[in-house]
C-alpha positions in Angstrom: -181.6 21.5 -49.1 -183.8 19.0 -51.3 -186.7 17.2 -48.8 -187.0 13.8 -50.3 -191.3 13.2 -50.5 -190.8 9.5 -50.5 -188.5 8.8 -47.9 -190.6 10.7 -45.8 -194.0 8.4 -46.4 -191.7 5.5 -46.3 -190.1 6.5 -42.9 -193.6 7.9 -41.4 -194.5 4.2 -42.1 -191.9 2.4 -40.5 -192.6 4.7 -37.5 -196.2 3.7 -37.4 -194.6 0.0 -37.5 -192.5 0.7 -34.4 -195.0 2.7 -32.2 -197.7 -0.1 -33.1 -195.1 -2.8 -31.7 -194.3 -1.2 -28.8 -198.1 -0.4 -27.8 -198.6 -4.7 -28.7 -198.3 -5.7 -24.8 -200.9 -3.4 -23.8 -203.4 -4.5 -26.1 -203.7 -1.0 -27.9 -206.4 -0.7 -31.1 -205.1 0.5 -34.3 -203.3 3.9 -34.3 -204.4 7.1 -36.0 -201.8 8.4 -37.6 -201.5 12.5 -38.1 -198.8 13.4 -41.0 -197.2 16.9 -41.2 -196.4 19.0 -43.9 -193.8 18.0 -46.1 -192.5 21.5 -46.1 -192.3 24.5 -43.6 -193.4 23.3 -40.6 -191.4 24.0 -38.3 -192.1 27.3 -36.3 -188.5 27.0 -34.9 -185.4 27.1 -36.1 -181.2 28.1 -34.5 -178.4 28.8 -36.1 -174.7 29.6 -35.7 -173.5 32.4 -37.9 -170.4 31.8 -39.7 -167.9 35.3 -40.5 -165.7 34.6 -43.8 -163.9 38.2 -44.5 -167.2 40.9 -45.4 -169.2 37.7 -45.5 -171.3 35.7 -42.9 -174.3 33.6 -43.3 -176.0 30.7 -41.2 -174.6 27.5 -41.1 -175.5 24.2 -39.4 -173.2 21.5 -38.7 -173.9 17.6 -39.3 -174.6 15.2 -37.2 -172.2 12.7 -38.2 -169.4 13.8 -39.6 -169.9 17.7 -36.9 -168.6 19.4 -40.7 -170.4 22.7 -40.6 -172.0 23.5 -43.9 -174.2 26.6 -45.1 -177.8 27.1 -45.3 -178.8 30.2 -47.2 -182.7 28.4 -47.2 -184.3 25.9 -44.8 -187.5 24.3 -46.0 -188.6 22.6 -43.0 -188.7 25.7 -41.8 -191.6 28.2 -41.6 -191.8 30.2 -45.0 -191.7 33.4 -42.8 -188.7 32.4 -41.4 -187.5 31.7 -44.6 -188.3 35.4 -45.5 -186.7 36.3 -42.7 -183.1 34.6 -43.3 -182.9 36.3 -47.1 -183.9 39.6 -45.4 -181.8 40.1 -42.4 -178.2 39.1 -43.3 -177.3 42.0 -46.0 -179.0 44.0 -43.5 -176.8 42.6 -40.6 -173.8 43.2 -42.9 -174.3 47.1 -43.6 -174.4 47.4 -39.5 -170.3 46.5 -37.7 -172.1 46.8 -34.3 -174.8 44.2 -35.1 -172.5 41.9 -36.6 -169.2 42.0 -34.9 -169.2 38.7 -32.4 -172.5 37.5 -33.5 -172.6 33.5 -33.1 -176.0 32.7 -33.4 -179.0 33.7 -34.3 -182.5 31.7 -33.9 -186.5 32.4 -35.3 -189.5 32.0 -33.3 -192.2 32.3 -35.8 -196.1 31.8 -35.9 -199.3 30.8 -38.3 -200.0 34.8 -37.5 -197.6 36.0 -39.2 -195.2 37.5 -35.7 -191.7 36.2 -35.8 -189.1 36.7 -33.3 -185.2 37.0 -34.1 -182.7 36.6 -31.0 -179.0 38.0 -31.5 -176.6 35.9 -29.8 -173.4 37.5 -29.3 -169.9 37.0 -27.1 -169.8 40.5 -26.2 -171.9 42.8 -24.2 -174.5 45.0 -25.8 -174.5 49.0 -25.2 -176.5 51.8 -26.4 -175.1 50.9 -29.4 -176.2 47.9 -29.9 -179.3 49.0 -29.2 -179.5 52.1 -31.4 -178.6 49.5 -34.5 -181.1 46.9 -33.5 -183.8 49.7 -33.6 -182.5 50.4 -36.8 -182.8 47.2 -38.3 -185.9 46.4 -36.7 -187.5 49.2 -38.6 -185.9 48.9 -41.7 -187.5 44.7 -41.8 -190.9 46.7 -40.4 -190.4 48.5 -43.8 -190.2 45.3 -45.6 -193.2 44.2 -44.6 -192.2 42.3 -41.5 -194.0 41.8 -37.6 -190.6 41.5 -36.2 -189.4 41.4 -32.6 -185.8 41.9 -32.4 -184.0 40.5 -29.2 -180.3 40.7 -27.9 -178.2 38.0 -25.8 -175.2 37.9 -24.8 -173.5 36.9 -21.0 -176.1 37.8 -17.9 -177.3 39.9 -20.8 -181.0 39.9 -22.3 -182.5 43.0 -24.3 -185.8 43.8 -26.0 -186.4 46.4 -28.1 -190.2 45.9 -27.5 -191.0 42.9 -25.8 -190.0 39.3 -26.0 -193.4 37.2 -26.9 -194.8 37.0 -29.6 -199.3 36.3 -30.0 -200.1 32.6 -32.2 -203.6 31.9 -33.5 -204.3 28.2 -34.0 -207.5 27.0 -35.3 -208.5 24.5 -33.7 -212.5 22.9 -34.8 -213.0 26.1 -37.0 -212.1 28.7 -33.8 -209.0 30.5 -33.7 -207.6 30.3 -29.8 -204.9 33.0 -29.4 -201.4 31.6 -28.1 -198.8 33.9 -26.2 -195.3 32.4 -26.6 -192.6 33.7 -24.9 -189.2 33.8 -26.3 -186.5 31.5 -25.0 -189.2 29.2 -23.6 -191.3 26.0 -24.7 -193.5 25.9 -27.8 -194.8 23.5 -29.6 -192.5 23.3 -32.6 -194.7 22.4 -35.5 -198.1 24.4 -35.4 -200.0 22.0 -38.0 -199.6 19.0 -36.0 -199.7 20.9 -32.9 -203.2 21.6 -33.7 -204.0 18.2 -34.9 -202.9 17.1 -31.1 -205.7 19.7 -29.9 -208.3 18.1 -31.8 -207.3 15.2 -31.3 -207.3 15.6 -27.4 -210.7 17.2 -27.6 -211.9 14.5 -29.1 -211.0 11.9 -26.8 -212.3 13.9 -23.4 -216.0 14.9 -25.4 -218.9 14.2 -23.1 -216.5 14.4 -20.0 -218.0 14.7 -17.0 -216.1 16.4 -13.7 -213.1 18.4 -13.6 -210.0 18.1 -15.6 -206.3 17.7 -13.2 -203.5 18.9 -16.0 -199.8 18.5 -15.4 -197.1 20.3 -16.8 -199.2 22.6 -19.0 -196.5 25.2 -20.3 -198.5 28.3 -21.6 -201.9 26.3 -21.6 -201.3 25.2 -24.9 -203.7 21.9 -24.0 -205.7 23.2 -21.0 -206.9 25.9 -22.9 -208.7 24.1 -25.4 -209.5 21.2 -23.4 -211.2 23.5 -20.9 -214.8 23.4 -23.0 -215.1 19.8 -22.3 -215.0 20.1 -18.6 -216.3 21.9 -15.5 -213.4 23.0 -14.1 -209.7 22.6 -15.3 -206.6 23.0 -12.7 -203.5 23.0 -14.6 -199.7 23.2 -12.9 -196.6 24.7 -14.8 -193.2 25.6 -12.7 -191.8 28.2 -15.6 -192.5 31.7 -14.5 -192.8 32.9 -17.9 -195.0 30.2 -19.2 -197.4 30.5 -16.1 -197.6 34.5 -17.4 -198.4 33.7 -21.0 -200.9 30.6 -19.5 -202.6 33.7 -17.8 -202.3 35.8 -20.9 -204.3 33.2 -23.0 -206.5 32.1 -20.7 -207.9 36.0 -20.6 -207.2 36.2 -24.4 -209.4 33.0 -25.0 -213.0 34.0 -22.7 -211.3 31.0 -20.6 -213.5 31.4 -17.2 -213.2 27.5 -15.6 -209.2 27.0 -15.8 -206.9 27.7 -12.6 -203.5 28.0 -13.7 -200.9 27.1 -10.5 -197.1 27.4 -10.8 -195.8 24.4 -9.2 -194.0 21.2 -10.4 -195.6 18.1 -11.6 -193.7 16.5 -8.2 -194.9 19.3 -5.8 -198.2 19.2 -6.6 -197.8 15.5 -5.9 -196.7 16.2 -2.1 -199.4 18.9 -1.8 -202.3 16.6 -2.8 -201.1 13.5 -0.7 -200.8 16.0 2.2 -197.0 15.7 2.5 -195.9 19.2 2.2 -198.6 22.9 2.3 -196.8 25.6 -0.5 -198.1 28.8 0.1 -199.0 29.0 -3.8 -202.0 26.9 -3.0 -203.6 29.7 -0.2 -206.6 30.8 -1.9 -206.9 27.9 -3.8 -209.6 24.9 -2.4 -208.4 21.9 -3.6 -211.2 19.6 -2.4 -213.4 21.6 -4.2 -212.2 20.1 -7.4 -213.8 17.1 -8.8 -211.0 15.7 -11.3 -211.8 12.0 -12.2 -209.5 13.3 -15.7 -206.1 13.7 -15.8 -203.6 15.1 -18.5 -199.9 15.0 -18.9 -197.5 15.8 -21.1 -194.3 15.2 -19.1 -190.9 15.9 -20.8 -188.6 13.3 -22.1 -187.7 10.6 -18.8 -191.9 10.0 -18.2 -193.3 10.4 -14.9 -192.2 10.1 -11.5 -193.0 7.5 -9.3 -194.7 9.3 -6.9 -196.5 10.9 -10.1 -197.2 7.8 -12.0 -199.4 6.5 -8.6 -201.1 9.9 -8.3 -202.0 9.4 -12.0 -203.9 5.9 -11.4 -206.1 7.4 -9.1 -208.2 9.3 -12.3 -210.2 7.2 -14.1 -209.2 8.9 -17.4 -205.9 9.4 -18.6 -205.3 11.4 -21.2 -200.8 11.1 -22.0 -199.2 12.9 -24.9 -195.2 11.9 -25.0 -192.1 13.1 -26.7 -190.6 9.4 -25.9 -192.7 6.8 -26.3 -190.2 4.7 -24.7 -190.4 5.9 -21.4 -194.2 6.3 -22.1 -194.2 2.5 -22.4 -192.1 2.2 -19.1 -195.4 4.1 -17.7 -197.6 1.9 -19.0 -196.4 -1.4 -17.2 -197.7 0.5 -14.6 -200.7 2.1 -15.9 -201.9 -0.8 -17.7 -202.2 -2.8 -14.5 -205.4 -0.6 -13.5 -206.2 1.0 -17.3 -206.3 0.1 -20.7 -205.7 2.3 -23.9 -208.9 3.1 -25.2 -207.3 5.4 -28.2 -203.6 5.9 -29.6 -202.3 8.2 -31.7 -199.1 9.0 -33.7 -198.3 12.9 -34.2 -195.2 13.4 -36.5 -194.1 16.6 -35.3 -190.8 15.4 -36.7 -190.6 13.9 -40.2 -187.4 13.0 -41.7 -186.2 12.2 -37.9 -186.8 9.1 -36.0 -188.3 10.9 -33.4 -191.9 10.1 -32.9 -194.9 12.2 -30.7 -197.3 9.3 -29.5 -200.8 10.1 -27.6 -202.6 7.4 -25.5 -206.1 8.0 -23.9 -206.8 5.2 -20.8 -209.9 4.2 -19.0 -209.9 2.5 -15.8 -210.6 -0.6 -16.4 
């Protein structure tokens, strides 16, 4: 698989062309633009697993023509995951347990130097299984490898160990520490994902108040964003995202962010008084002094109900994976705020698929 330099700048440029057009109504300033790596960085990657006779190896199918082809290397990937792929398949082989009814396999890997590997099989996985998996996972400990080896199959989830692995992103010249949890939301491209952090700590320097954060995942923003601020109260509804949220916030001498698991939506009901949750007792809401807001909602943009809970802050910080329905968000938004900063992330190059990053101030 050959990454093609050039078409990369060229379509990074013609990204920049279409973000800038469709921030043109709201009077935006000129973007700033954060590149990725050309090569190996992505800290995710899936795979189905094709059997041919004694042989099997990865394969991915493409998106045209749905013609599966194989992929002994990936270089978008993470060079430790592409360690991993040359190292785990003759070892799969040597194991008829391990291999037998194995569709899938996918890497969750890390700037540390951890890397995850999940088993996906249509079978279920017996002592077995598991004596083999231990196996293996010592035999790539031997190689030189921080491995966590995982089993799925139907209603069926095993860990050798444990299923998170511990990320360490500098971020301004200091390392945070990062818990990510296997099977749930990371940021898929470290690099950029720490040029987003500076870039968001940047916009809310010399903030003054408390900082409201919706749909935080493992912290991954509040937890850097929490120096520029008194207070932080952040809301995530994943139970194992709220646990590694707690993890980091111990793991990074975090002592002014409140992690809450709720919804973006709930949260909206509790603070307009609609609905009381019994996940709030203990917690004072009026006590917090949030004239910031952050969200970083997933593809369809905020709610309604959200998007007018969102124009009473007089900051705004927005990352979005869509800056389509971020723009839908901004007919409204613009109407009491204006972009102060905007940003491109390409978390995604050779895709059209462009990260974008707004920071408002009430007008």
């Amino acid at each position: 698989m050959n990454l093609p330099t050039e078409q990369d700048d060229n379509l990074l440029a013609e990204k920049c062309e279409k973000l800038t057009a469709l921030f043109a109504p709201f009077n935006a300033p000129k973007l700033a633009v954060f590149a990725s790596p050309t090569q190996h960085f992505r800290m995710r990657a899936e795979f189905r697993v094709w059997h041919d006779g004694d042989d099997l190896y990865h394969i991915m199918f493409d998106q045209e023509s749905k013609k599966r082809y194989r992929v002994d290397s990936f270089p978008i990937a993470s060079e430790l995951i592409n360690q991993m792929m040359q190292s785990l398949l003759p070892l799969l082989k040597q194991q008829d347990v391990l291999r037998n009814r194995l569709f899938q396999i996918d890497y969750l890997s890390t700037l540390s130097g951890q890397i995850i590997v999940s088993l996906l099989y249509h079978k279920n996985l017996d002592e077995h299984w598991v004596e083999q998996a231990k196996q293996l996972k010592l035999r790539l400990e031997n190689q030189g490898f921080s491995v966590q080896i995982i089993g799925r199959a139907s209603k069926q989830k095993i860990c050798l160990d444990q299923d998170y692995v511990d990320e360490i992103l500098p971020i301004n010249g200091k390392n945070y520490v990062y818990r990510q949890v296997e099977n749930s939301f990371t940021q898929p491209n470290a690099k950029v994902n720490c040029k987003m952090l500076e870039w968001t700590v940047d916009c809310t320097q010399n903030s003054q108040g408390d900082l409201l954060e919706l749909y935080c995942g493992n912290g991954n923003f509040s937890v850097a964003l929490a120096q520029n601020f008194r207070q932080v109260l952040a809301t995530e509804i994943a139970k194992p995202s709220v646990s590694a949220a707690q993890f980091n916030i111990k793991a990074n001498h975090i002592d002014n962010l409140q992690i809450i698991r709720m919804s973006a939506e709930e949260f909206t009901q509790a603070i307009n008084g609609v609905r009381e949750f019994n996940r709030l007792k203990g917690i004072d809401l009026n006590a917090y002094q949030c004239n910031t807001i952050f969200v970083d909602p997933p593809r369809a943009g905020l709610d309604a109900d959200t998007l007018k809970l969102v124009q009473h802050y007089d900051r705004i910080l927005y990352i979005s994976c869509n800056p389509h329905t971020l723009c839908d968000n901004l007919q409204t938004l613009n109407q009491t705020h204006r972009i102060e900063r905007a940003a491109l992330f390409d978390q995604f190059p050779y895709t059209e698929h462009m990260e974008a990053g707004v920071w408002l101030v009430r007008k």
